[in-house]
C-alpha positions in Angstrom: -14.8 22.3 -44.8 -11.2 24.0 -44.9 -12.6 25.6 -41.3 -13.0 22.1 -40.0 -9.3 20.5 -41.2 -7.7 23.5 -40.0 -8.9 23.3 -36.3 -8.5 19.3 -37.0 -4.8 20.2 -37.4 -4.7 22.7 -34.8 -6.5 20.3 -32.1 -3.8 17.2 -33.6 -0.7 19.5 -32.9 -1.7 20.2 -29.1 -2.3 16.2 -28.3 0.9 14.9 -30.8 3.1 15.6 -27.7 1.1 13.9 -25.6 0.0 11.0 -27.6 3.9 10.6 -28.7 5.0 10.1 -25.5 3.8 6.8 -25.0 5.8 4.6 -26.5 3.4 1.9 -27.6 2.1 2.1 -30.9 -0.9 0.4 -29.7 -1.9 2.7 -26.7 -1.2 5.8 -29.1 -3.7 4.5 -31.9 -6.4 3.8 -29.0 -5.9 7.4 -27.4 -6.2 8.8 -31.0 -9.2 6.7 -31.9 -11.0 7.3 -28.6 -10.5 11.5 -29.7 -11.7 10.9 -33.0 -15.1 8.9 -31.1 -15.3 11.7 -29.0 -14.9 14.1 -31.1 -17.6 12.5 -33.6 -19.8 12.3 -30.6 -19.9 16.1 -29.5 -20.1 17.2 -33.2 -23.4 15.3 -33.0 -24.3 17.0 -29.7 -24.6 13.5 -27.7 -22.3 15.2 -25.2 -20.6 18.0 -23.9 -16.8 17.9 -23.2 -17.1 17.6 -19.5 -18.7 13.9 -20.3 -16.3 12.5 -23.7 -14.1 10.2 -21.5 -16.9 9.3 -19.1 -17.4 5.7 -18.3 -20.8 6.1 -19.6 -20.2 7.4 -23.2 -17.2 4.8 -23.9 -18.3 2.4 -26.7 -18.2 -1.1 -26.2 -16.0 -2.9 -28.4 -16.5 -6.9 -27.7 -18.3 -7.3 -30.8 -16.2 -10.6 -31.8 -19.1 -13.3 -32.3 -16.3 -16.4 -31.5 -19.1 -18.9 -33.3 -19.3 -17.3 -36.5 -15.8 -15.6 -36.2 -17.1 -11.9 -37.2 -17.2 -9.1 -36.0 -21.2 -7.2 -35.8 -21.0 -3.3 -36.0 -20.5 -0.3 -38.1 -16.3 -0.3 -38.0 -14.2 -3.2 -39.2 -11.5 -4.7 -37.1 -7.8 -3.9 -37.6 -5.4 -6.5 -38.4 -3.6 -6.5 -35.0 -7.3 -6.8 -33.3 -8.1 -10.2 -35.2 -4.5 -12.0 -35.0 -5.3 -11.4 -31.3 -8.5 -13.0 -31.8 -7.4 -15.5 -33.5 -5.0 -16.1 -31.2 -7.0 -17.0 -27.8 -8.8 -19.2 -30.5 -7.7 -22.9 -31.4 -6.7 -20.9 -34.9 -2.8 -21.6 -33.8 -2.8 -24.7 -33.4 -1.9 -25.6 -36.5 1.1 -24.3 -38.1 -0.2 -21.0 -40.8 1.3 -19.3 -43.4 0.9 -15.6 -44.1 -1.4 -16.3 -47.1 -3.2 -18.8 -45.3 -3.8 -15.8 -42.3 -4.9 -13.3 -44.7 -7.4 -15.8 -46.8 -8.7 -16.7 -43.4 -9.1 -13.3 -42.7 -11.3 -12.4 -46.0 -13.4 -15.2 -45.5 -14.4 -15.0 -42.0 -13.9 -11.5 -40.9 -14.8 -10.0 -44.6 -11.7 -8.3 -44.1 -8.9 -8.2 -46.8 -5.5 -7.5 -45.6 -2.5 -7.6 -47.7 0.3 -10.4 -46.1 2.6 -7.4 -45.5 0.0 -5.8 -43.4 0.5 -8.9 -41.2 3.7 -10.2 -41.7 5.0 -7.4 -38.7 2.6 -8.0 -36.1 3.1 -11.6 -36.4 6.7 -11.5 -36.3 5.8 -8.9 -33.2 3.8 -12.1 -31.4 6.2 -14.1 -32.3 8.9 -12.4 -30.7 6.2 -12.3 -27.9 6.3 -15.1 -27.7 2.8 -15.8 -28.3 3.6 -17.6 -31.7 6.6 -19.5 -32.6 7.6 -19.1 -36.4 9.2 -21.6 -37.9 10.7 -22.2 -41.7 8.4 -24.7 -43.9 10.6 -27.0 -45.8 8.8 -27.9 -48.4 8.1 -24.1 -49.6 10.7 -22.4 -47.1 8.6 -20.0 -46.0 7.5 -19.0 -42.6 4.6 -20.5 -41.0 3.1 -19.1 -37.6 2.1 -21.7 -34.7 0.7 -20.8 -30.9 4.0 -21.1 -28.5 
C-alpha cells in the first residue's frame, strides 16, 4: 500500500506545476479528477496510457435527471455542479437563503452540504453576476435570486 501512495505522491509532484498553472480552481479540479479516472481505469487494465485522454474512454457526466432533480451514478455531485444546476433551472426565481439551498440540496440531490460549503460559490455567482444577493429585512440575512 505504502508502494502505491509513494508513486501517488511522486506522479502528483510532476503534474502540481502543471495543474497550478491554470488559474481556475475549477479547470484544475477537472484536470486532477480526469487523472484520478484515468488512473483508476488503467489500474483496472481497461486501457493503456496511449488511450486515457481518448474521446472514447472520457465518461459521460450529464447524469442530472432535471424531472426528479437527481443525479443517477456511482459519484455524487459537488456543490459547485448543483448551484449550476440549479441555476439553468427556475430554482432562482425566487429569492433563497443559504439554509433554504442546502435543505434543498439534501432533499433532492441526497446531498448534505454545510451553508459554508456554499456560501462562496454563491457569493462567486453572484459576483458573476448570475445571482443577485440581496439583504432580507425581516431576518437580515442574505438571500440569493437569478440576475
Amino acid at each position: 500500500m505504502s508502494k502505491h501512495i509513494e508513486k501517488l505522491k511522486k506522479q502528483l509532484i510532476e503534474i502540481s506545476e502543471v495543474v497550478n498553472s491554470f488559474k481556475s480552481e475549477a479547470v484544475q479540479v477537472k484536470i486532477i479528477d480526469k487523472l484520478f479516472d484515468a488512473i483508476v481505469e488503467s489500474e483496472r487494465g481497461d486501457v493503456d496510457g496511449n488511450e486515457l485522454f481518448s474521446k472514447k474512454n472520457r465518461k459521460q457526466r450529464s447524469d442530472y435527471d432535471s424531472e426528479n432533480h437527481s443525479f443517477s451514478g456511482r459519484k455524487k455531485p459537488g456543490a459547485t455542479k448543483i448551484l449550476n444546476q440549479l441555476l439553468s433551472s427556475d430554482f432562482f426565481n425566487i429569492p433563497q437563503s443559504i439554509s433554504s439551498i442546502a435543505e434543498f440540496c439534501k432533499e433532492h440531490f441526497n446531498s448534505d452540504f454545510k451553508t459554508s460549503e456554499l456560501s462562496g460559490i454563491l457569493l462567486k455567482l453572484a459576483k458573476e453576476n448570475k445571482l443577485r444577493r440581496e439583504r432580507n429585512n425581516d431576518n437580515n440575512r442574505f438571500e440569493y435570486i437569478r440576475a
